[in-house]
N, C-alpha and C positions, 0 to 999 in steps of 0.2 A: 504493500500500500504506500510506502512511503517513498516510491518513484513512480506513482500513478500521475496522472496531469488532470487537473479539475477544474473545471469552467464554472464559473459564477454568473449567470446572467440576471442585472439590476445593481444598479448603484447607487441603491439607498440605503437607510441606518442597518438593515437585515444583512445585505452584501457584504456590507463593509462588519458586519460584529463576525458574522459567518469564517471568513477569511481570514480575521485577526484570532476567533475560539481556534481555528484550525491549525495555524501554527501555534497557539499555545498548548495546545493537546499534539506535540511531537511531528506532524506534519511536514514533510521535508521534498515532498515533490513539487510539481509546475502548477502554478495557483495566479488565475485571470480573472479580473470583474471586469464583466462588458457594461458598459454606461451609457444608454442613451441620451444623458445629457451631456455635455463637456464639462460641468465642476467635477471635483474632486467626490466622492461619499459625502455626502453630507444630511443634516438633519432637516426634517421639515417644518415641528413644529413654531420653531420661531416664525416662518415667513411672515404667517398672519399676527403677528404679535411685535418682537424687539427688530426685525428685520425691515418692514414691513416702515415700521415710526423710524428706520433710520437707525434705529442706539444700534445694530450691532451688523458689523462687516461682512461678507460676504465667504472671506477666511475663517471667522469666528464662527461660519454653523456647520464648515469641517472635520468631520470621524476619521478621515484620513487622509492627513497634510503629505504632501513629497516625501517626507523623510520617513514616515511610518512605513509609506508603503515599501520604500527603498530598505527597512529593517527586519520588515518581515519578507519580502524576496517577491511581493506583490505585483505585478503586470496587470496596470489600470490601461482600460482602450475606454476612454472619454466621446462624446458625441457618435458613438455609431449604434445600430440596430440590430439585434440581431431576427432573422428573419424565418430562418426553420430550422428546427433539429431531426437530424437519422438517427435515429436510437438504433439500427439496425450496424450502423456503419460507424458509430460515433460520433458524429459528427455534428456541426454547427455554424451553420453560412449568415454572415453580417449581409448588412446592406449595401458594404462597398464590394461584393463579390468574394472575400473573401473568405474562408474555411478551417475553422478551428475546428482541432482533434480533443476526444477528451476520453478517461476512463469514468469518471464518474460525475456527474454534471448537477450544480443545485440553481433552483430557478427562486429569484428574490426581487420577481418583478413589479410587486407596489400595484398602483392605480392609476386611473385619469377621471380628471374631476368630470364629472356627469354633465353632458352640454344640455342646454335652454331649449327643450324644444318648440319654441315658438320663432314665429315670422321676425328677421330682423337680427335674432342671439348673433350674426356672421359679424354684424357691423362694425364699425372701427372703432374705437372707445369699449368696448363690453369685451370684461377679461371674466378666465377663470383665475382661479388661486390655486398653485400646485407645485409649482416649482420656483427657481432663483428668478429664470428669463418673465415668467407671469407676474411676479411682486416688482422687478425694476421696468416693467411697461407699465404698471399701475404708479407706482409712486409718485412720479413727474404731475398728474394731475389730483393728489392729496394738497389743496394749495388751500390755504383759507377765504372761505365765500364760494368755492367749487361747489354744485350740486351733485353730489352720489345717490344713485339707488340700488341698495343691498337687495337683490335677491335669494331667499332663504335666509331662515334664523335659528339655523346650528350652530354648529362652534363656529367656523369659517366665517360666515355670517357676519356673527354677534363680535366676536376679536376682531374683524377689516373696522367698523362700526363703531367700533372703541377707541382703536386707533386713528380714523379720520376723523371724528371728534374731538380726540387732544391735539391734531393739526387745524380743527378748525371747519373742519367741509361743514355742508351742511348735507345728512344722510338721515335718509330715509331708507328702513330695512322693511322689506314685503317677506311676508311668510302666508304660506298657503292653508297651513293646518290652524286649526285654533289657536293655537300657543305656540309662542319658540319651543326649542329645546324638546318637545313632544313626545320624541321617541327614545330620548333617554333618562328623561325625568318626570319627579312629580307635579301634580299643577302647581303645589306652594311651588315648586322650586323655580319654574316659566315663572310664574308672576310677580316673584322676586325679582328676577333680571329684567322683565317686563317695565315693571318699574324702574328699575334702577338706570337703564337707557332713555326712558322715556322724560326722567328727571336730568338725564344728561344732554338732551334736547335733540332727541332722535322721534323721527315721527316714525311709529313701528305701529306696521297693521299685520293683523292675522288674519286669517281668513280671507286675505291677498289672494286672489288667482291672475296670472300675467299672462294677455293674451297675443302680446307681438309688442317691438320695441321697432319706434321710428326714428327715420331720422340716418344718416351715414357721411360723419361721425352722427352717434344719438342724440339724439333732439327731446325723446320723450320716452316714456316707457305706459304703456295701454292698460289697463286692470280690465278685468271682465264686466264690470261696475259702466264703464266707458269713462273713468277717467282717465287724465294721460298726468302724469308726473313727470316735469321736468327735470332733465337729467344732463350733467356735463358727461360725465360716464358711469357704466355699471358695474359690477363686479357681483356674479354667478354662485351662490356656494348651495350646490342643492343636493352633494353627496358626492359620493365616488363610486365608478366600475371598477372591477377588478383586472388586470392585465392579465387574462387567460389568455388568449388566443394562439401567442405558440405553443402553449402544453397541450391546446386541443388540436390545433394541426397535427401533432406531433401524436397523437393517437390517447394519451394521458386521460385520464377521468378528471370529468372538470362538472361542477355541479355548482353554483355561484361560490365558485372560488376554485383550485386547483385542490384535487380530493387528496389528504395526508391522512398518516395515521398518526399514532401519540409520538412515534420515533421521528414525525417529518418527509415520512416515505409516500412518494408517489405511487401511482400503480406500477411503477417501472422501479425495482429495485437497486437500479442504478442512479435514477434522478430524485434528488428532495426537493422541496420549497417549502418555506419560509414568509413570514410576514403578510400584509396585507393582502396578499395575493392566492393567500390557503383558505381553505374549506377544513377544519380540524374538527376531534370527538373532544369534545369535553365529557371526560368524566365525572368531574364536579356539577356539572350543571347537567350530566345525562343526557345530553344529544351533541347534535353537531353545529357549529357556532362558524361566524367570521369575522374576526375581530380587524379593527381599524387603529392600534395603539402603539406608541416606540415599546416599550414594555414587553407588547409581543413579539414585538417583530425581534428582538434583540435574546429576547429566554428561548424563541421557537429555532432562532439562527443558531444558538448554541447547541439543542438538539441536535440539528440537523449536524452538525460538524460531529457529534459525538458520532450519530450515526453513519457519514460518510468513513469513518474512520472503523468502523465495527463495535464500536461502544454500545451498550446497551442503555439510554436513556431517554425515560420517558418525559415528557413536556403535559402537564395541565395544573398552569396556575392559574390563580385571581387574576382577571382583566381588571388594568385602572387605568383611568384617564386623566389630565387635567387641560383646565381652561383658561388661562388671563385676558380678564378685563375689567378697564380701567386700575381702580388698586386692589379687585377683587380677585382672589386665587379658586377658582371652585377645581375641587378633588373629587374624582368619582372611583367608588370603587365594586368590584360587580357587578352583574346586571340584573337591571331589578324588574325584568319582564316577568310575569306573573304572579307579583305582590298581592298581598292582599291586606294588608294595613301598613300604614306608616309611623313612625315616631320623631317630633319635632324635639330636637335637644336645643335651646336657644331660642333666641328672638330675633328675626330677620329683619324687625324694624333697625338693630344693632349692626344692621352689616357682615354679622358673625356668625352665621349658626351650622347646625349640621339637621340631616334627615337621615332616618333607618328604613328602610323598605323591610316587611317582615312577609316573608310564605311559613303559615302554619306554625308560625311564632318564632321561627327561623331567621337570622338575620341573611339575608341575599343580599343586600347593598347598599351602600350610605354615599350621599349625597355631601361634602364639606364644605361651603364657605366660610374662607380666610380661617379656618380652626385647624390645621397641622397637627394636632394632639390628637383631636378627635381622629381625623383623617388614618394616624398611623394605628390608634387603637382598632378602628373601622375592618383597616386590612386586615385585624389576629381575628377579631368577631365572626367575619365572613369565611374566612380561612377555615375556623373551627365549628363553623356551621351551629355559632352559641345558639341559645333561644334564653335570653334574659329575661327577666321582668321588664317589662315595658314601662313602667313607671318608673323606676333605678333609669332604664335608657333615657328616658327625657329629661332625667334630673338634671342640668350642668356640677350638682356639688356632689353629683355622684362619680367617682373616679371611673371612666371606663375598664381602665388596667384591671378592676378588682371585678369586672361583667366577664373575662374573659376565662376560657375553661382552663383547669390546669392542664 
């Protein structure tokens, strides 16, 4: 194994953790990440966020600067494609023609942000968010007195939103469902940030539906209502697809997401995948899940290296997420889809508080703002599958540390 040659294709936080688990677990053969962007690995969370308002460089959202890759013996190919693999032959043809060999290949392809389908989304001014190239064609018109209209009010969303409000824009965020945040939280939690934007003088409608965007560059943006919101530009955040399509040319089980098992295995026991781009079993939550988080992408890439290498390790931890906006940190941890009561620990009018989602008095997942304590107690609760008293849980002078099972 340790003169085998391994293709990496994606050059995102997953690639680049994959690559670096691998030579730290003894690896000593030919190791390639294909990148179809030209940066270096780097993170994505900032764009919408420290990146995004300017505070942080373009070097600084970097996994792996020149020098790392040149210490672990790493061969980055920046901006190219790759375009089919032969599992048959080994092989692997880029977009500029050419053809990399491999013995065992992991795929750590990420996503692309979900396009607008309505009349107009082509226009000039109306970005998505996803990459370095999408946040430095958006930032130029973050100017104060600019009009922005946010489509969707997810994280993407609500974080662009936050940021061109401490530059100044004036933004407007449309959302289609009842509430932001809908599919990953509770109503208290929506109508917390609900507010909390709307106090920071965002005009946020729900129950928004956007029927075509006029205008090239934009001029307006259409509601199904027939009003038109004026708009200097827009920015898209209404989710992301999964980047299957070479694993499914390529013959691979792909079911909204590339199918793994706990070790990261493909149906091709020569190919893994990793991060945003897998379909996995969760055992803890008992079915099959498709997470969107660094957290994953970075615990599942390690898997995968244990497993390219014949390790035996299994992958199913606690999904957690977070979010900034404005001075707000919300932490999410687990998923709290089929809850059946909640617990408010705190008072949101404070700015501070946490929520518990409970199934069958089970703690599934907790919900943090700006509370850290709470947040890291949250992760042992869910972990250990407590079932507290629910009155101790809302206490704030109740220690959670002493809620948690030994």
């Amino acid at each position: 194994m340790s003169t085998d040659n391994i293709v990496i294709v994606g050059g995102g936080q997953a690639g680049a953790t994959l690559a670096q688990e691998l030579r730290k677990l003894g690896f000593e053969g030919g190791l390639t990440i294909i990148g179809e962007e030209p940066q270096l690995p780097y993170r994505r969370p900032p764009l919408s966020k420290a990146y995004l308002a300017g505070e942080a460089s373009e070097e600084s959202l970097y996994v792996m600067k020149a020098p790392i890759l040149e210490k672990n013996n790493v061969s980055f190919r920046g901006g190219v494609r790759a375009t089919q693999i032969d599992r048959d032959n080994k092989t692997l043809t880029l977009d500029n023609g050419e053809t990399l060999n491999w013995d065992k290949l992991a795929l750590t392809t990420g996503g692309r942000a979900r396009p607008l389908p309505v009349q107009g989304a082509d226009a000039q001014n109306v970005f998505e968010l996803r990459s370095v190239a999408d946040v430095d064609a958006i930032r130029p018109h973050c100017q104060a007195g600019k009009r922005a209209v946010i489509i969707g009010g997810g994280f993407i969303g609500l974080e662009v939103a936050a940021v061109a409000r401490k530059l100044g824009v004036e933004v407007s965020v449309l959302e289609g469902l009842p509430r932001v945040l809908a599919r990953v939280t509770a109503p208290q939690v929506s109508e917390f940030f609900e507010t909390v934007h709307r106090d920071a003088g965002v005009d946020l409608r729900t129950g928004a539906a956007v029927t075509a965007i006029e205008g090239n560059p934009v001029s307006h943006v259409v509601l199904e209502s027939g009003e038109k919101l004026a708009a200097d530009f827009v920015v898209v955040g209404i989710g992301l697809i999964p980047n299957t399509e070479l694993a499914s040319m390529a013959g691979l089980e792909v079911d909204n997401g590339i199918v793994v098992d706990a070790q990261a295995r493909t149906s091709d026991p020569n190919v893994v995948a990793a991060g945003d781009c897998t379909n996995l079993p969760s055992a803890f939550y008992n079915r099959r899940i498709r997470l969107e988080s660094v957290n994953n992408a970075m615990e599942q890439a390690r898997t995968a290296a244990a497993t390219l290498l014949g390790q035996d390790k299994t992958y199913d931890a606690v999904p957690w997420f977070w979010s900034d906006q404005y001075d707000l940190k919300l932490q999410m941890v687990g998923l709290s889809e089929g809850y059946d009561n909640t617990v408010l620990r705190g008072d949101p009018a404070t700015r501070s508080f946490s929520l518990f989602y409970l199934k069958d008095g089970v703690v599934i997942a907790a919900d943090a703002v700006s509370q850290p304590k709470d947040f890291m107690a949250a992760k042992k609760l869910v972990a250990a599958r407590a079932a507290p008293d629910p009155e101790a849980l809302g206490n704030p002078d109740q220690a959670l540390a002493d809620l948690i099972p030994a």
